[in-house]
N, C-alpha and C positions, 0 to 999 in steps of 0.2 A: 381066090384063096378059099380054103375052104373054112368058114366061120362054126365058131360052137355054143354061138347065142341066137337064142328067137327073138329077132327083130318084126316089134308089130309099131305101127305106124297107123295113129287114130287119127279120126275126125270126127271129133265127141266121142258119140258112142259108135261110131260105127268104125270098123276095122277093115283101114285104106290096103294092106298090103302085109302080109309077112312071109318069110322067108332065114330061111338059113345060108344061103348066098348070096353077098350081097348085091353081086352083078344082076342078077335076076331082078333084084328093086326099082335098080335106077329108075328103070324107064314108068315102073307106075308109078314113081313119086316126083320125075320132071315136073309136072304139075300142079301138084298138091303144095309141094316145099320151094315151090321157085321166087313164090315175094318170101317167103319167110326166111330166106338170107341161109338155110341150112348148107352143111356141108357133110359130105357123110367121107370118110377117110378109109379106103378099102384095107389101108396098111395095116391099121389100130383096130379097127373096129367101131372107132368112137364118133358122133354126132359133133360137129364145132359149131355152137349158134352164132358165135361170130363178135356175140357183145350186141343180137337184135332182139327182139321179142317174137317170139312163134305167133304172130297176130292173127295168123291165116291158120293155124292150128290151133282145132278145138279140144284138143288133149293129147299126151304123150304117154306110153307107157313102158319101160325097159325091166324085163326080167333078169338083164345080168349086166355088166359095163359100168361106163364112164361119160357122165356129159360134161364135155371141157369149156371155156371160152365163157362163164356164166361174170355177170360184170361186179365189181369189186364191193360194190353198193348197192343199198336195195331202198328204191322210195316206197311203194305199199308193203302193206303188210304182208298182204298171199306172192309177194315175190320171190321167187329164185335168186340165189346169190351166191357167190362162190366159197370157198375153204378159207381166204384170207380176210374175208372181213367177218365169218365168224369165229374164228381163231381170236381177232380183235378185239370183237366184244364180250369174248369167254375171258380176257384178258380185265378185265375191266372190273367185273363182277367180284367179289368178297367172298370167298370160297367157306363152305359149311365146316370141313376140315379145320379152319383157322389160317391168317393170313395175316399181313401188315400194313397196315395204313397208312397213303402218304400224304391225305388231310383230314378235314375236320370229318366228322359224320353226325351229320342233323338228323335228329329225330321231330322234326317239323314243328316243336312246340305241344305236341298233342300225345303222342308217344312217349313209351319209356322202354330202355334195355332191360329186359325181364331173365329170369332163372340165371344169375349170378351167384356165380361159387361165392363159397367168404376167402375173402384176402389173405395172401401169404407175404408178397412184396411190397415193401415199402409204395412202390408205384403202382398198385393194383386196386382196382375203382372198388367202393365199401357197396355192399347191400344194405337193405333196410333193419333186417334183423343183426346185424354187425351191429352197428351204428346204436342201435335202441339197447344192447345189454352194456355197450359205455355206460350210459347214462344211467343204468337201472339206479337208483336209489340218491343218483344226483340233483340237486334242485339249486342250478347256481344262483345268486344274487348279484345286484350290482357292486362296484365297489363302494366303501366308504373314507369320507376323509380321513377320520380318524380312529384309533381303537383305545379302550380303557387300562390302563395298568393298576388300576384301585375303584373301590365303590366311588360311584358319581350317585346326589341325588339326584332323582327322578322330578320332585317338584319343583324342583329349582337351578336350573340348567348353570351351571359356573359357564366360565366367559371363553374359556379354550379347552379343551381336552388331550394330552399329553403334549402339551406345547402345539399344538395348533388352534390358531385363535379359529372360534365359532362364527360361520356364515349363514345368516337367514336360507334353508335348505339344505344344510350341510345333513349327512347322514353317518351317523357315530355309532358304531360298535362297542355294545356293552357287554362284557366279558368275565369283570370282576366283582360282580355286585357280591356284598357280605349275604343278601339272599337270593342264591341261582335262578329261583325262581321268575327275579327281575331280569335275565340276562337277556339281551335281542338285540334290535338293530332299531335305534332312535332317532325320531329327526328333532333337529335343534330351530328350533325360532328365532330367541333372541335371551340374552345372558339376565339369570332369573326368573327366564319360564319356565314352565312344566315339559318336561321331553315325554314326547310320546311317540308309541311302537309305529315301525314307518308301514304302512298300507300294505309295501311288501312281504313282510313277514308279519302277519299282526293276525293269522289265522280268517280274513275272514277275508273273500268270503267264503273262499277254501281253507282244508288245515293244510297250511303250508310249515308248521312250525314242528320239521319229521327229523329223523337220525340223516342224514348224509347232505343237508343245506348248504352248502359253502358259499364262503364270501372270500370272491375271489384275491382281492387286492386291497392293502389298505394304501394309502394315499400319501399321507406324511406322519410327521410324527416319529418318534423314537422307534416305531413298527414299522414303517414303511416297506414296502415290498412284500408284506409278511400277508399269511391267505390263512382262512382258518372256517372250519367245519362243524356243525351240530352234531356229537358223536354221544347223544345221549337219546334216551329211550320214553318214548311220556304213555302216560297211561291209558289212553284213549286209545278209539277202532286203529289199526293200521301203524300205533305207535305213534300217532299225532299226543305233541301236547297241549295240557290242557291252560291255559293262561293262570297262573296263580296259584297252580295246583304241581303241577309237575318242574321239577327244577330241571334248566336247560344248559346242558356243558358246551361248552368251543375247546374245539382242540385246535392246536397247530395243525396244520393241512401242508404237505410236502413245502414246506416257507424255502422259497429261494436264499441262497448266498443275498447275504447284503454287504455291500461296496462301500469303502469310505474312500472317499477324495482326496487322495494324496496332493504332494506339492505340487501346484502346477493343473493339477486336473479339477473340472466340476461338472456335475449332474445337471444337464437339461432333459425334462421328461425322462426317455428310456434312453438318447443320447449320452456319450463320456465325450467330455470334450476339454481342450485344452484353455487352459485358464491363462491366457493375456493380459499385457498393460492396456496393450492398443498404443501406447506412447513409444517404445522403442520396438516391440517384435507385434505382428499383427499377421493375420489368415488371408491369404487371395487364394483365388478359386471358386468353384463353387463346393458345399458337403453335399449336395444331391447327389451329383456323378462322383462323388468320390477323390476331385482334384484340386481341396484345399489343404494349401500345405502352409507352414509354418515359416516366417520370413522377417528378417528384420526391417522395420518401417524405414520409409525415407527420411532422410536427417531425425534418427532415430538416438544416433549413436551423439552422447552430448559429453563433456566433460566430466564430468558423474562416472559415466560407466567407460572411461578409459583408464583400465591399469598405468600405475608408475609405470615407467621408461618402456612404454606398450607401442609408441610411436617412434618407428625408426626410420632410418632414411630407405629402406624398400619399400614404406606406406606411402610416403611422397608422393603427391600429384604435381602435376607439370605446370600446375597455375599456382605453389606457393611461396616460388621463388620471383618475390614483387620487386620498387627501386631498390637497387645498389646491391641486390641476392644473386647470387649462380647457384645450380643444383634445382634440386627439385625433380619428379618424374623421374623416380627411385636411388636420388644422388643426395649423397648428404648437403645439407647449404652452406655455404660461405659468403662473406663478406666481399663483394667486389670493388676493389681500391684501386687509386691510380699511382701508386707505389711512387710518388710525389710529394704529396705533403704528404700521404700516408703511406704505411707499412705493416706486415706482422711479423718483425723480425723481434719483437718486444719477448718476455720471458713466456715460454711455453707458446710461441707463437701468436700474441695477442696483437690486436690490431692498436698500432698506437701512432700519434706525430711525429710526422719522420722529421730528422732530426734536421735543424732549418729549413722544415718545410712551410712553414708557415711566413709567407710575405706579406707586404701592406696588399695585396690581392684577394687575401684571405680573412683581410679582417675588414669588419663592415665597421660602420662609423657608429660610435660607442657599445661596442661589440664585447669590448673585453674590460671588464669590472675585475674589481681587486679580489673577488671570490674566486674567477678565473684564474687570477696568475700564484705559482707558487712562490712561495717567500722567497726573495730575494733574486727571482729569475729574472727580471730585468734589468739585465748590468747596461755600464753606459754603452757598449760596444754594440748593443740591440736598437738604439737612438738614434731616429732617423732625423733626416737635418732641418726640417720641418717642424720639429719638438720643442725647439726653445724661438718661444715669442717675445713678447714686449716685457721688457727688463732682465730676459732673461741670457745666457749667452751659454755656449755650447751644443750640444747633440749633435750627428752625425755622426754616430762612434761615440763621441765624447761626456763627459762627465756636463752636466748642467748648474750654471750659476747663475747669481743674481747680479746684477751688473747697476754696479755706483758709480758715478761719476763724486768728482772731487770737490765739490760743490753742490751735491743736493740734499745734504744736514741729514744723509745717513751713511752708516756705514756696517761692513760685515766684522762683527764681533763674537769671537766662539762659535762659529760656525750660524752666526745668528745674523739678524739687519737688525741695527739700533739707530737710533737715531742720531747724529754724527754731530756735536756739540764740540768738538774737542780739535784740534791743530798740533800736528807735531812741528815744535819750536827747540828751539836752541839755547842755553842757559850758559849765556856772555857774563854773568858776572863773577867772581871767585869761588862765592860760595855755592854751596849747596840750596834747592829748593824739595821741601818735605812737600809727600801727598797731603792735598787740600791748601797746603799754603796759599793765600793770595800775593801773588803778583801784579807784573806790569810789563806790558810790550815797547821796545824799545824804538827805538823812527826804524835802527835796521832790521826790526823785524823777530828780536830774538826774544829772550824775556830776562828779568832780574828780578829775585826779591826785594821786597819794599824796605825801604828802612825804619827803623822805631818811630822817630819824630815823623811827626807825617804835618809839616809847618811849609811845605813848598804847596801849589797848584795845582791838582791831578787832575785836572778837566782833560789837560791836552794829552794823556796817557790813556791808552785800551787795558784793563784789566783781566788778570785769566785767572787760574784755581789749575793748580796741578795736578793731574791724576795718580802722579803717582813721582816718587822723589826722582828730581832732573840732576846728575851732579852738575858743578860746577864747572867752569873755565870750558868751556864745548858740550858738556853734556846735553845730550839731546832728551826728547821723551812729550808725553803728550799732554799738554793743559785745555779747560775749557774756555774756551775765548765766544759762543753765542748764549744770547741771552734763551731762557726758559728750562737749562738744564737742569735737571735735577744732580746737586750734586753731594754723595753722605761722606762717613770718615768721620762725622763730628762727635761729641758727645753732650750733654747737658743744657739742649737749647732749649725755649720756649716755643712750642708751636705758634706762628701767626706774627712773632715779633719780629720787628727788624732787626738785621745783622749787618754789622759796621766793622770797616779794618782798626785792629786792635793799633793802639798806641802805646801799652806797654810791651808786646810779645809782636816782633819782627813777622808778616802775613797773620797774624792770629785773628781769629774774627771776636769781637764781644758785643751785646745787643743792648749793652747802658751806657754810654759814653761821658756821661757825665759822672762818673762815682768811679771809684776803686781802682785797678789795674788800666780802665779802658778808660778812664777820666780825663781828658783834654782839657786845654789850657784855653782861656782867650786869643784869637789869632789863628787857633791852630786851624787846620782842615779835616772834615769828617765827610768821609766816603763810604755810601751805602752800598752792600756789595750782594742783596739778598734778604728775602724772610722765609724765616725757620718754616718748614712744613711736619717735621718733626725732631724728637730731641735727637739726632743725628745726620736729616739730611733740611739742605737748603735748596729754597726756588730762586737760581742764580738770576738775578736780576739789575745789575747795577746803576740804577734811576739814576741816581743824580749825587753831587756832592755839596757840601755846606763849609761855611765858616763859623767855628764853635766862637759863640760871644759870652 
């Protein structure tokens, strides 16, 4: 083909071969380029080294074309290397133009970025001259605990300053003094010393004491968060003042919003945060990462802080329904009965004794006391047969008594037990027998009144006392026939004395028998029937009889 470049082929400096054909080459450069791996392409025009090094060529020179096959990488420096890996590293580099960064960029500790425009964005790096006309004429200080809202003296430090008690090193901003000329920034010792100007601001051993000083923050106190500036002028080089000579103003300097602590919130440092018991509501999380949140405590919630009827049956857990409950675990509770002895068919459904539910099964042994039973609930038809013991006779159903036999000197009188002195007898004679009358039993059994004379034997006769008038010729009715009765009806006895059947008055008793109405004869017979217990009744007794001489 015919080529339109001069191909020259060196060896150093000496020039192996050229040609504008490149058939004509070959053959003088069989030799020359045969370790050195070349390949010459008659189609292209162009040299392919292959990815060798020309080891055996002392130099190459091409006034026109293309050397292809050059390796992707270059270990020395005087290396040939191809278009892709310097595309890479042009890739790499921070272009003069301006460009974007996708890390950091060191300036190795020893360097600095220089000729810096001045900032427009918020995000755009400051220069030095930026930076220094902030400050021009700023001179901050540190903070101070407290500030002044009135003259303090100076020689003698009081104990706190607007309500913040004084700390050995505390640093107090004096603002109000009645002469300006005292106004600065004081440190406090101790309450009653001398305050004096704190080393920072105290002019020496520079004049620091100029118009634009600020004190950045005050600390506590009725001021707190409040910032305030030298905004006065002193008479000295540069506007410094002079200690004693030039009076010094504090202004208010841009003072932040100040915060009061509403319900529930309180100020920690520059933190707001929520004001807890810690007893019912308490913080989990952490406030670093932002994941403490507000929660009420475990067994927090106490009888205190539960509303009237706040507890319904959807509150219910499943473990409050204990013995003898259903419900629970969102169900209202009820009483669980065994509709046997009990029921709640009572008014408005109340649970009450079902009605004969209650057996000897049910009752424990001295179980039910008369506070238990309602008046008059145990009729006899509730009396089990078990209930009437010794002397007593009835229950099972039935009414209960007391049971006398006809010989044991008692008996049931008015519904009462007395003691049974008395014999219903039979009254065989014509007449009548009055209550109290003394008598006498007959051999058959029956009784008659005595007669007046009383001149017969009465040993072999039993004597009674009537309780109460027997008539005559059958009349039946009760007299006392054993000894110790007490028996009354009388009138006008003497206590203690004996009592004798009368001889003038047919059973009458008299307690003189020798005198008046009750006066006996010689012969006669006198029977003691009793002594008087009082002037109406007698202790029936009837000892013994005598013969009046």
């Amino acid at each position: 083909m015919a080529a339109s470049v001069d191909i020259f082929i060196l060896n150093g400096s000496r020039q192996v071969a050229q040609s504008k054909n490149l058939n004509a080459l070959f053959a003088s450069l069989a030799v020359g380029l045969a370790a050195s791996g070349l390949v010459i392409s008659e189609a292209t025009g162009k040299f392919d080294f292959n990815a060798k090094n020309l080891s055996n060529v002392a130099g190459l020179a091409l006034a026109s074309g293309t050397v292809t096959g050059l390796p992707t990488t270059a270990v020395g420096s005087t290396d040939a290397t191809s278009k892709s890996y310097v595309d890479t590293q042009d890739g790499l580099r921070v272009a003069k133009a301006g460009d974007t960064m996708t890390g950091n960029l060191s300036f190795g500790g020893s360097f600095l970025p220089t000729g810096l425009a001045s900032p427009t964005a918020g995000s755009d790096a400051v220069n030095k001259a930026y930076a220094d006309a902030l400050f021009v004429g700023a001179k901050i200080q540190q903070d101070v605990a407290a500030a002044s809202t009135a003259n303090v003296s100076l020689s003698s430090a009081p104990a706190s300053l607007d309500g913040v008690t004084g700390v050995a090193g505390d640093r107090w901003l004096l603002k109000n003094q009645t002469d300006p000329k005292e106004n600065g920034i004081y440190d406090f010792a101790s309450t009653g010393a001398a305050l004096t100007r704190s080393p920072s601001l105290d002019n020496q051993p520079l004049s620091e004491i100029v118009n634009g000083v600020l004190v950045p923050r005050v600390i506590g106190g009725t001021q707190v968060g409040t910032a305030w500036v030298i905004s006065s002028n002193g008479t000295g080089t540069g506007h410094v003042h002079t200690i004693g000579t030039d009076s010094i103003t504090f202004t208010s300097f841009a003072t932040p919003a100040v915060y009061t602590a509403g319900a529930g919130i309180y100020f920690s440092g520059m933190e707001i945060r929520a004001n807890v018991d810690g007893t019912s509501i308490d913080a989990t999380g952490s406030v670093a990462n932002g994941s403490a949140t507000l929660q009420v405590k475990a067994l927090g919630i106490t009888t205190a802080k539960l509303a009237a009827t706040s507890v319904t049956a959807a509150k219910l857990g499943s473990d409050v329904a204990g013995a003898a409950l259903t419900g629970g675990n969102g169900s209202a509770l009820a009483v669980n009965f065994d509709n046997v002895t009990l029921d709640n068919t009572g008014a408005g459904s109340t649970l009450q004794v079902k009605a004969l539910g209650v057996d000897t099964a049910q009752l424990a042994a001295l179980a039910v006391t008369t506070a238990k039973l309602a008046a008059t609930s145990v009729t006899a038809a509730k009396l089990g047969s078990d209930v009437a013991g010794s002397g007593l006779t009835g229950g099972n159903g039935s009414a209960l008594a007391v049971s006398v036999g006809t010989e044991t000197g008692v008996r049931i009188s008015g519904g009462n037990v007395v003691g049974d002195y008395d014999r219903t007898l039979t009254n065989s004679s014509g007449s009548s027998v009055s209550a109290g009358q003394v008598c006498y039993l007959t051999s058959s059994g029956n009784i008659q009144g005595l007669a007046i004379a009383a001149t017969s034997n009465l040993d072999t006769f039993v004597l009674a006392i009537a309780d109460a008038t027997i008539a005559g010729s059958g009349g039946t009715g009760r007299a006392v026939v054993r000894l110790g009765a007490i028996v009354g009806g009388y009138s006008g006895l003497t206590p203690g004395k004996m009592c004798y059947v009368s001889r003038a008055t047919a059973g009458a008793l008299t307690q003189d028998p020798s005198s008046g109405t009750g006066g006996f004869v010689a012969g006669e017979y006198v029977y003691q029937v009793g002594r008087a217990i009082s002037a109406t009744e007698i202790l029936y007794n009837p000892e013994a009889e005598f013969q009046y001489a």
